[in-house]
C-alpha positions in Angstrom: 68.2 56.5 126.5 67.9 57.8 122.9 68.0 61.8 122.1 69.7 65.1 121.1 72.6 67.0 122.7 73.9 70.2 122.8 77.5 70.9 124.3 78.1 74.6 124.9 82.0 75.0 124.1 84.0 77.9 125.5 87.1 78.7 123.3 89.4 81.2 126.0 91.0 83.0 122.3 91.3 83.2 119.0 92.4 79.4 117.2 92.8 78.0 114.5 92.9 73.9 113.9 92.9 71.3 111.5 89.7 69.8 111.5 89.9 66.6 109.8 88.7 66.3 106.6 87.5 70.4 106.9 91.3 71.4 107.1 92.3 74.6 109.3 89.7 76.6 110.7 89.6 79.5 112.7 87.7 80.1 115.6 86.7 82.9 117.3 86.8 84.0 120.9 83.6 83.0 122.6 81.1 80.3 123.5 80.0 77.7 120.4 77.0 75.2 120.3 77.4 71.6 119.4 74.2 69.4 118.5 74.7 65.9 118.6 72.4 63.2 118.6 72.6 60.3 119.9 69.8 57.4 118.9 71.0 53.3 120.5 69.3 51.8 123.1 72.1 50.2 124.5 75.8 50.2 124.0 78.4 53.3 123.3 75.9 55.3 120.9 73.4 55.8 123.7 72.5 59.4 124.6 74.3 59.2 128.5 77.5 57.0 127.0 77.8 59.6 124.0 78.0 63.0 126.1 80.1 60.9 128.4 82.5 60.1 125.8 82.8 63.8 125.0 83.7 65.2 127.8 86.4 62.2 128.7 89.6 63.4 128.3 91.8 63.3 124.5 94.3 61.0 125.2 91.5 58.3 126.4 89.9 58.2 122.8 90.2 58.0 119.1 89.6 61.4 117.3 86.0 60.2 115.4 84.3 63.6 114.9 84.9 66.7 113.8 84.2 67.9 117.7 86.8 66.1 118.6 89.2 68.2 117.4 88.0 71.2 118.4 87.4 69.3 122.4 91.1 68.2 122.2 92.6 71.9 122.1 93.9 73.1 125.5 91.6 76.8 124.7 88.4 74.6 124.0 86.2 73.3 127.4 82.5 71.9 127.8 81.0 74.7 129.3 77.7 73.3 130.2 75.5 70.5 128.7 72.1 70.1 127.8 70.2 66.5 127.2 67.2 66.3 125.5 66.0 63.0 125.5 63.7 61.7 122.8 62.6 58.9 120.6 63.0 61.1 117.8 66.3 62.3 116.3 66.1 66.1 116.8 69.5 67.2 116.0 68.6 68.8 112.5 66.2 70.5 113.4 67.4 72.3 116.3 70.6 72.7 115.0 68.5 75.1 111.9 66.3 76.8 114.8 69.1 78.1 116.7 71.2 78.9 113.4 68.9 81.7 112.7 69.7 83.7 116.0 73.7 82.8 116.2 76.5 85.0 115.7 78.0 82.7 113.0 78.8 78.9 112.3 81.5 76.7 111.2 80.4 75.6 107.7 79.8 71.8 107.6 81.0 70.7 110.8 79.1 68.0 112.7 76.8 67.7 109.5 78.9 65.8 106.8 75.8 63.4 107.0 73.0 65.5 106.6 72.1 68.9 104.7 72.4 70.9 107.4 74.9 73.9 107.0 76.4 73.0 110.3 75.7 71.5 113.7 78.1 73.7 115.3 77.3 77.5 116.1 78.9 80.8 117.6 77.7 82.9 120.0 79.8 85.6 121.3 78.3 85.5 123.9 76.9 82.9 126.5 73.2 82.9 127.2 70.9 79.7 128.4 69.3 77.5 126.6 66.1 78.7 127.6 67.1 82.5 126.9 67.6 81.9 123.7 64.9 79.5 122.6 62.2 82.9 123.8 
């Protein structure tokens, strides 16, 4: 199954953590947004196999992405998931819609490949999917 993702991290306090390439970053207190995409028809790049490799734990993968770093912190957890299976490659643009109503983003990360300013947003709060998308 191809598609986009959205993980909604909680981060229990205030952080900071190198980032890869991005260095330190701090991060706030709250609930963040991660979209993801996900676009094989078979194999580990598939839209279940990715989200399932998220959410296994550290020490069972090789740090890849920028999210996981932030997944491999002992503050950080997957909050709740959303799947959004599709043929086309969504992440961009919802990534942009819900940019305009977050509380903030961490510039460039998740979106070293495209133009996007980020692919991962902050909320101080935690409100659905759906709630947010009114």
């Amino acid at each position: 199954m191809k598609g986009t993702y959205i993980l909604v991290v909680f981060i229990q306090k205030n952080i900071e953590l190198n980032i890869g390439a991005l260095g330190k970053i701090k991060f706030k207190k709250g609930f963040y947004l991660y979209i993801g995409s996900a676009m094989a028809n078979s194999g580990s790049t598939t839209l279940i196999n990715r989200v399932r490799r998220h959410i296994s734990p550290s020490e069972s993968k090789k740090i890849r992405w920028h999210i996981d770093y932030l997944l491999q912190s002992k503050f950080a957890s997957i909050y709740r998931i959303y799947l959004i299976p599709s043929l086309q490659n969504l992440e961009c643009l919802i990534a942009n819609e819900l940019l305009n109503i977050s509380d903030g983003y961490i510039n460039k990360f998740g979106s070293s490949d495209c133009l996007c300013k980020s692919h991962l947003l902050y909320f101080k709060e935690f409100k659905p999917l759906k709630k947010l998308i009114q």
